[in-house]
N, C-alpha and C positions, 0 to 999 in steps of 0.2 A: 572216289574211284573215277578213273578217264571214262569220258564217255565222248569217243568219237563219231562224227555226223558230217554226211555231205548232202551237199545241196542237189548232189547228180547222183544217181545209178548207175551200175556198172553197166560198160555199154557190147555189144555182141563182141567178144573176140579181144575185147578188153584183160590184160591180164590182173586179177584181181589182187597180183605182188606189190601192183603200185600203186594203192590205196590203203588205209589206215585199215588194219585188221584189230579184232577184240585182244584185250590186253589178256595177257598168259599167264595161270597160277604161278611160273614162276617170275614173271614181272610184277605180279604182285604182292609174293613172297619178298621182293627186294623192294620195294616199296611200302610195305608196313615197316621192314628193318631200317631203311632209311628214315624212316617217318619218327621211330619210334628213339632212335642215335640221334638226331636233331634236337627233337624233344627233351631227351636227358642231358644234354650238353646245354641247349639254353637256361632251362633250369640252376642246374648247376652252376652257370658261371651265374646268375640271377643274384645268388646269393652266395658268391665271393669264393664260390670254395674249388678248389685244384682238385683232380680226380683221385689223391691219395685221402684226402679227406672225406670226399662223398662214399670212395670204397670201405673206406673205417665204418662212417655211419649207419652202411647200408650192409655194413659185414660180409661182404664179396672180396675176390680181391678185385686189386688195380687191373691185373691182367683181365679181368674178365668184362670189367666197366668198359676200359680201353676198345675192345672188341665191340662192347652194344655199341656205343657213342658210334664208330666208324661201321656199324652195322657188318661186321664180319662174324654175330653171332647172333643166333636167337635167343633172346633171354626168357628163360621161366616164367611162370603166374609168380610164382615164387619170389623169383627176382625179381620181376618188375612190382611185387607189393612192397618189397624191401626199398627197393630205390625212391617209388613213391611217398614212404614216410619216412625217409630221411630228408626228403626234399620239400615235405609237406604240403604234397599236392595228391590230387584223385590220381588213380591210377590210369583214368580217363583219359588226363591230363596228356599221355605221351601219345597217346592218337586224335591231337586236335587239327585237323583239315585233311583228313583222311574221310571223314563220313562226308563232305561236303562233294558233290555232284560238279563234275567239270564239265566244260564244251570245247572240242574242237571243233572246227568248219573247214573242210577242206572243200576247196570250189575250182573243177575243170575251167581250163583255157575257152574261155567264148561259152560257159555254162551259168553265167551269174546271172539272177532275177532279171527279169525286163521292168523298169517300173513305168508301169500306167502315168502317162502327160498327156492333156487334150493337146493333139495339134501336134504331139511329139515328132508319129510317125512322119505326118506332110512336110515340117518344117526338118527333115532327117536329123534329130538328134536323139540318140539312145544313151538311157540311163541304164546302168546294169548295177545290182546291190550286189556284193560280194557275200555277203555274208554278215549274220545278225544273230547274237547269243539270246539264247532264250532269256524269259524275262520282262516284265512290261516297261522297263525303262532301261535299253542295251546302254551299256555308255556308250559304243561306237559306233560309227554309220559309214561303211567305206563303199564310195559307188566308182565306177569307172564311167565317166562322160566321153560319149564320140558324138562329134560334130563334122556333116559331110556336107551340107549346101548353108548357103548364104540364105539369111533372116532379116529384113528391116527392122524388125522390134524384137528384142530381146528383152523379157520379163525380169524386174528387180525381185531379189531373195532375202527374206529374212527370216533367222531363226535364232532360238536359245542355243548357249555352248560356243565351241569356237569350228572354225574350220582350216585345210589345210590343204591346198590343189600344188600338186604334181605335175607338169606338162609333159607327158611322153612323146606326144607330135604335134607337128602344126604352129601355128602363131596365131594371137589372138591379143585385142587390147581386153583389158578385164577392167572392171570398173570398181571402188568401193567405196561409199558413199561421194566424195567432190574427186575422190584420189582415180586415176588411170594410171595401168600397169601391164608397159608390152611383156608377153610373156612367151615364150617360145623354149624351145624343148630342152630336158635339165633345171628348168625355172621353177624353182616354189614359193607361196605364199601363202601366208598365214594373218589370222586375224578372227575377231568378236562378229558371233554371226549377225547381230541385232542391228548392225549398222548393213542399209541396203546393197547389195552387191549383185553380178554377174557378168554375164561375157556383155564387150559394148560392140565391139565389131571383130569378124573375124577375118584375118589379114591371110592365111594363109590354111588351105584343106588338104586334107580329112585333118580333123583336130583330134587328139586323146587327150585326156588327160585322168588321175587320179584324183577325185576330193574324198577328205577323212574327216568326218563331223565326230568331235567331242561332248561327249553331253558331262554333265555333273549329275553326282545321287542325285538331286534335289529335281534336275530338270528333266522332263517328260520330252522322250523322242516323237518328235512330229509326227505326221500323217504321213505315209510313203510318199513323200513328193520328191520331185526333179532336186538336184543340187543346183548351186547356179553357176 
């Protein structure tokens, strides 16, 4: 089932049309039928057979297979025990990623996390996290960096997973480990976070940009820190 989530409440005078509403008995009357049409179709071709032959086995006819598969019908307990052991699967089987719990995150213009940096506010840079799926290891990490005054020292970053900056405004040399890379707006860049990086000087303000931190199963997302 969808489970949508935002990081903001609705705000006075806000029309509530323009934010994700709870999903509707019949949205999800068409999403068990699709769920359950998908299901029988991969099965089915799984094991070689054309839908006049899975209709033989399961003693329905064609016409009415035709319809589950494309979900323009709801099929029986009935039928779906029939399909099931023609296909020699649980009957489980046709509603598998349907019990699994989803995230959406929808995040208002200028409403995303502030992330805590000693020194953030003084030296004007803000970090904003867009948005983080539940779970104690998200794979992704999307923040938006703005950068509005000039820094003598810029802190080097590393971390697990890769990352991937977007320049929306501004110009800036960025550094990654011996490599510099003028970047200004349109420009992205990618790379392995483990090697040292971040901004080495800023050429031109207010700066924006986009970074997208990938993690893998395996690697544990950091501590809410700065990007770099």
């Amino acid at each position: 089932m969808r489970n949508d989530r935002s990081l903001g409440a609705n705000k006075p005078g806000e029309n509530p049309s323009s934010r994700s509403t709870e999903i509707s008995a019949g949205d999800i009357e068409r999403l068990v039928g699709s769920t359950i049409g998908q299901r029988v179709r991969e099965h089915r071709l799984d094991l070689g057979l054309n839908m006049t032959q899975l209709a033989e086995r399961a003693g329905i006819s064609k016409g009415m297979l035709s319809k589950v598969e494309n979900a323009q019908a709801s099929p029986s307990l009935a039928t779906l025990a029939r399909l099931a052991t023609a296909l020699s699967v649980p009957v489980t089987a046709f509603f598998r990623g349907m019990e699994e719990e989803r995230d959406a995150i929808f995040v208002p213009a200028d409403e995303g996390i502030d992330i805590e940096h000693p020194g953030g506010a003084r030296a004007g840079h803000r970090y904003q996290l867009l948005g983080a799926l539940r779970g104690p290891n998200p794979p992704l990490e999307p923040v938006l960096v703005t950068l509005i005054s000039q820094s003598e020292v810029f802190p080097l970053y590393q971390h697990q997973g890769t990352e991937f900056l977007y320049m929306l405004e501004g110009r800036m040399e960025y550094g990654y480990g011996t490599a510099r890379y003028v970047l200004a707006s349109g420009d992205a860049l990618q790379f392995e976070g483990d090697a040292p990086h971040g901004p080495v000087h800023l050429m031109e303000l207010p700066i924006r940009f986009l970074s997208m931190k990938a993690f893998g199963s395996r690697e544990r997302l950091d501590a809410r820190r700065p990007t770099g």
